[in-house]
Backbone bond lengths (Angstrom), bond angles and torsions (degrees), N, CA, C in turn:
res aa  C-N    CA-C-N  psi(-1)  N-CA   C-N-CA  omega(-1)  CA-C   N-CA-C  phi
1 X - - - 1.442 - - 1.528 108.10 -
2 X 1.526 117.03 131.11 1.417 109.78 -173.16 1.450 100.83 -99.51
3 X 1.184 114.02 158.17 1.799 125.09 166.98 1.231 120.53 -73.56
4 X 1.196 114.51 112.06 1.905 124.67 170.92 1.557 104.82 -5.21
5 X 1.560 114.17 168.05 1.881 96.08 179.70 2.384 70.60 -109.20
6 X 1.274 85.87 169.79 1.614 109.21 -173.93 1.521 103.64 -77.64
7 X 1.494 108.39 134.51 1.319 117.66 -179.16 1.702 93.01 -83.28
8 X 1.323 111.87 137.97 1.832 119.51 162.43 1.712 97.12 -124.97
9 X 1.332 100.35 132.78 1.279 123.99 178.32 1.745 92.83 -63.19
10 X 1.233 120.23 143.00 1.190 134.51 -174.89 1.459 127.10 -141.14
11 X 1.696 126.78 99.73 1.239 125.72 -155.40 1.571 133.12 -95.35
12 X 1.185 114.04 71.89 1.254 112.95 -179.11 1.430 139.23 -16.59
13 X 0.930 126.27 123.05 1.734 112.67 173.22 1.640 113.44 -99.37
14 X 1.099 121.60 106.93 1.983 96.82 172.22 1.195 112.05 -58.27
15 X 1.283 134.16 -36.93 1.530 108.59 -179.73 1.399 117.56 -63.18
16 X 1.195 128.88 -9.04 1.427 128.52 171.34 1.641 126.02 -72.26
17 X 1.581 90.82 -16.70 1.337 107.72 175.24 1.047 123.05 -129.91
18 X 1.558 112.00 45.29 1.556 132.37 170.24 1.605 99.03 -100.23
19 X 1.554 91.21 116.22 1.590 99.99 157.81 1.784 112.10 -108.84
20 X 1.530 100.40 152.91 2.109 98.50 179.95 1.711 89.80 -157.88
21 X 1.438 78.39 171.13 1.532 82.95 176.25 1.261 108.89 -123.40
22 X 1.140 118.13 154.62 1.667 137.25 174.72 1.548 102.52 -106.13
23 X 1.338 105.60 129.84 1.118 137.05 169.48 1.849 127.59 -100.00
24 X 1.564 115.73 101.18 1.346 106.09 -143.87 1.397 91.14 -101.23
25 X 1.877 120.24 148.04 1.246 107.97 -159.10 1.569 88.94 -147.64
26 X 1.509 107.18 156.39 1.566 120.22 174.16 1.340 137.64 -138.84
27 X 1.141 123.16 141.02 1.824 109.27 -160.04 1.267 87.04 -126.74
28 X 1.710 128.25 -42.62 1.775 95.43 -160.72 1.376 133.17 53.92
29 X 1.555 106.26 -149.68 1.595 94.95 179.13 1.669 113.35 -92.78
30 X 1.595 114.04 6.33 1.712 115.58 -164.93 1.844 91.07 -80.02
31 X 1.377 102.82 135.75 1.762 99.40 163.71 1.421 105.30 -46.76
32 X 1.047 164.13 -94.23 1.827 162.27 -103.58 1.687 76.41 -110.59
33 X 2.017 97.39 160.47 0.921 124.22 163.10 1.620 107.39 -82.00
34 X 1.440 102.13 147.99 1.776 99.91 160.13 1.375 109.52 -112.74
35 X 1.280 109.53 175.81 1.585 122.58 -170.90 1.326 92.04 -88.03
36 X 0.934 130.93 142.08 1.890 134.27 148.12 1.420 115.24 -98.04
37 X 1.449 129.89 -29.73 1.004 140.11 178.45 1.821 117.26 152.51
38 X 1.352 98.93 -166.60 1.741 108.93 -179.56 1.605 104.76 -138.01
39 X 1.221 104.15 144.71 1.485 132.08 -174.50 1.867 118.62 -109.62
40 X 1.288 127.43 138.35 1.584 100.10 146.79 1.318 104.75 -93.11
41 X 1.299 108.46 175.70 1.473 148.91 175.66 1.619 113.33 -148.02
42 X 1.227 121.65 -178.32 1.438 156.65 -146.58 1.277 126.42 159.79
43 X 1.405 99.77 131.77 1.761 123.18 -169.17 1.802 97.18 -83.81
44 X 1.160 91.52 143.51 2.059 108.11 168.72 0.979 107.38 -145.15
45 X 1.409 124.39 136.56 1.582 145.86 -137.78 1.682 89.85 -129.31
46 X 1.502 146.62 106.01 0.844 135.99 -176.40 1.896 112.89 -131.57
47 X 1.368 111.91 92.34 1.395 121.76 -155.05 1.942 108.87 64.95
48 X 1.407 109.26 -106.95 1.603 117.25 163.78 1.015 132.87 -112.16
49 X 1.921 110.27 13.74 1.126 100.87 156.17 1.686 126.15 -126.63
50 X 1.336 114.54 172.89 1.085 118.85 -163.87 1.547 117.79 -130.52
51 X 1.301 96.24 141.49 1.455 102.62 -163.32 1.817 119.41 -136.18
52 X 1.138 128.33 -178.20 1.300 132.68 -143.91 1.238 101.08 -143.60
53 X 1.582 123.48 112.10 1.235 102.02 -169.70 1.621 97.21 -134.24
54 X 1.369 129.44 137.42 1.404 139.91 174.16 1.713 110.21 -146.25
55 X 0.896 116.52 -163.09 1.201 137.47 -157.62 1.813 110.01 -111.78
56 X 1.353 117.98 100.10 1.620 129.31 -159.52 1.360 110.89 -53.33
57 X 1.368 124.69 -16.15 1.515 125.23 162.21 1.464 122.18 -74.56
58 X 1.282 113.55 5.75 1.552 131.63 176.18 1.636 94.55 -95.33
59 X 1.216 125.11 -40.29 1.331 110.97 -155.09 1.742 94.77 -109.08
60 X 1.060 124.01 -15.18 1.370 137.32 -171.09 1.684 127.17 -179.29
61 X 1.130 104.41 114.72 1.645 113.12 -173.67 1.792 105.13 -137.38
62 X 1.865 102.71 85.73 1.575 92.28 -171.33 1.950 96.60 -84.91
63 X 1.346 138.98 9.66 1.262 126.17 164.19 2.103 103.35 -66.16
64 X 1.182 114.28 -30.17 1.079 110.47 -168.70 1.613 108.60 -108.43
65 X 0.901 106.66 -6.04 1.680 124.86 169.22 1.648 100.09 69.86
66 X 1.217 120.72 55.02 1.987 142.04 -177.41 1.437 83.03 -105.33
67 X 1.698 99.22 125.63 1.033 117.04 167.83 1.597 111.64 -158.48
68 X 1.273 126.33 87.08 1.312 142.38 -166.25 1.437 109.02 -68.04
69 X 1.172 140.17 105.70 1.583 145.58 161.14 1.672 105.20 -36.41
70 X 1.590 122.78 -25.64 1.308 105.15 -162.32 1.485 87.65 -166.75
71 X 1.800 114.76 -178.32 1.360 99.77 -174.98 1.932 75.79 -166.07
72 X 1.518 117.90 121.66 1.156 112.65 -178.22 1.638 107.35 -113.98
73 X 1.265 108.44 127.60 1.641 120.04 -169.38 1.528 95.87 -102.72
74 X 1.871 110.08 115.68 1.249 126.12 158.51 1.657 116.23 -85.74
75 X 1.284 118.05 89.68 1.291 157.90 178.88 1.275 128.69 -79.36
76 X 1.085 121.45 98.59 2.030 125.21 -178.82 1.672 89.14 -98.01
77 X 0.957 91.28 133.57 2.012 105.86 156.13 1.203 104.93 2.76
78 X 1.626 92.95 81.84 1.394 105.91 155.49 1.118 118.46 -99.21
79 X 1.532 110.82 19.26 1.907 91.06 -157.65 1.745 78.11 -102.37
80 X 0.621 142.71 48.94 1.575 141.71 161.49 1.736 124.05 -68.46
């Protein structure tokens, strides 16, 4: 007969499990911004600080010459 495996209390963070999307945007020389598109992302909680993590062709892709003027993070309570 084998022994149960050991329960360990295990502590969630919600900000660790915040997903949002970034919305990547461009003005150049036109007055108005344009849309370029939308991204996900995810928050990581690392001691006290906190960070933003996606995929580097969201924020910069010079094979495709992507270069976003701005990058707007739709964000719920992150300040957790």
């Amino acid at each position: 007969m084998s022994n149960p495996p050991s329960q360990l209390a295990i502590r969630v963070d919600a900000l660790n499990l915040s997903v949002t999307v970034i919305v990547m945007r461009r003005r150049g020389s036109a007055p108005i911004q344009c849309h370029l598109g939308s991204a996900s992302s995810f928050f990581y909680r690392n001691n006290d600080r906190k960070h933003l993590v996606t995929n580097r062709h969201v924020v910069i892709d010079e094979r495709n010459k992507f270069y976003p003027d701005n990058l707007v993070i739709h964000a719920q309570n992150v300040s957790n």
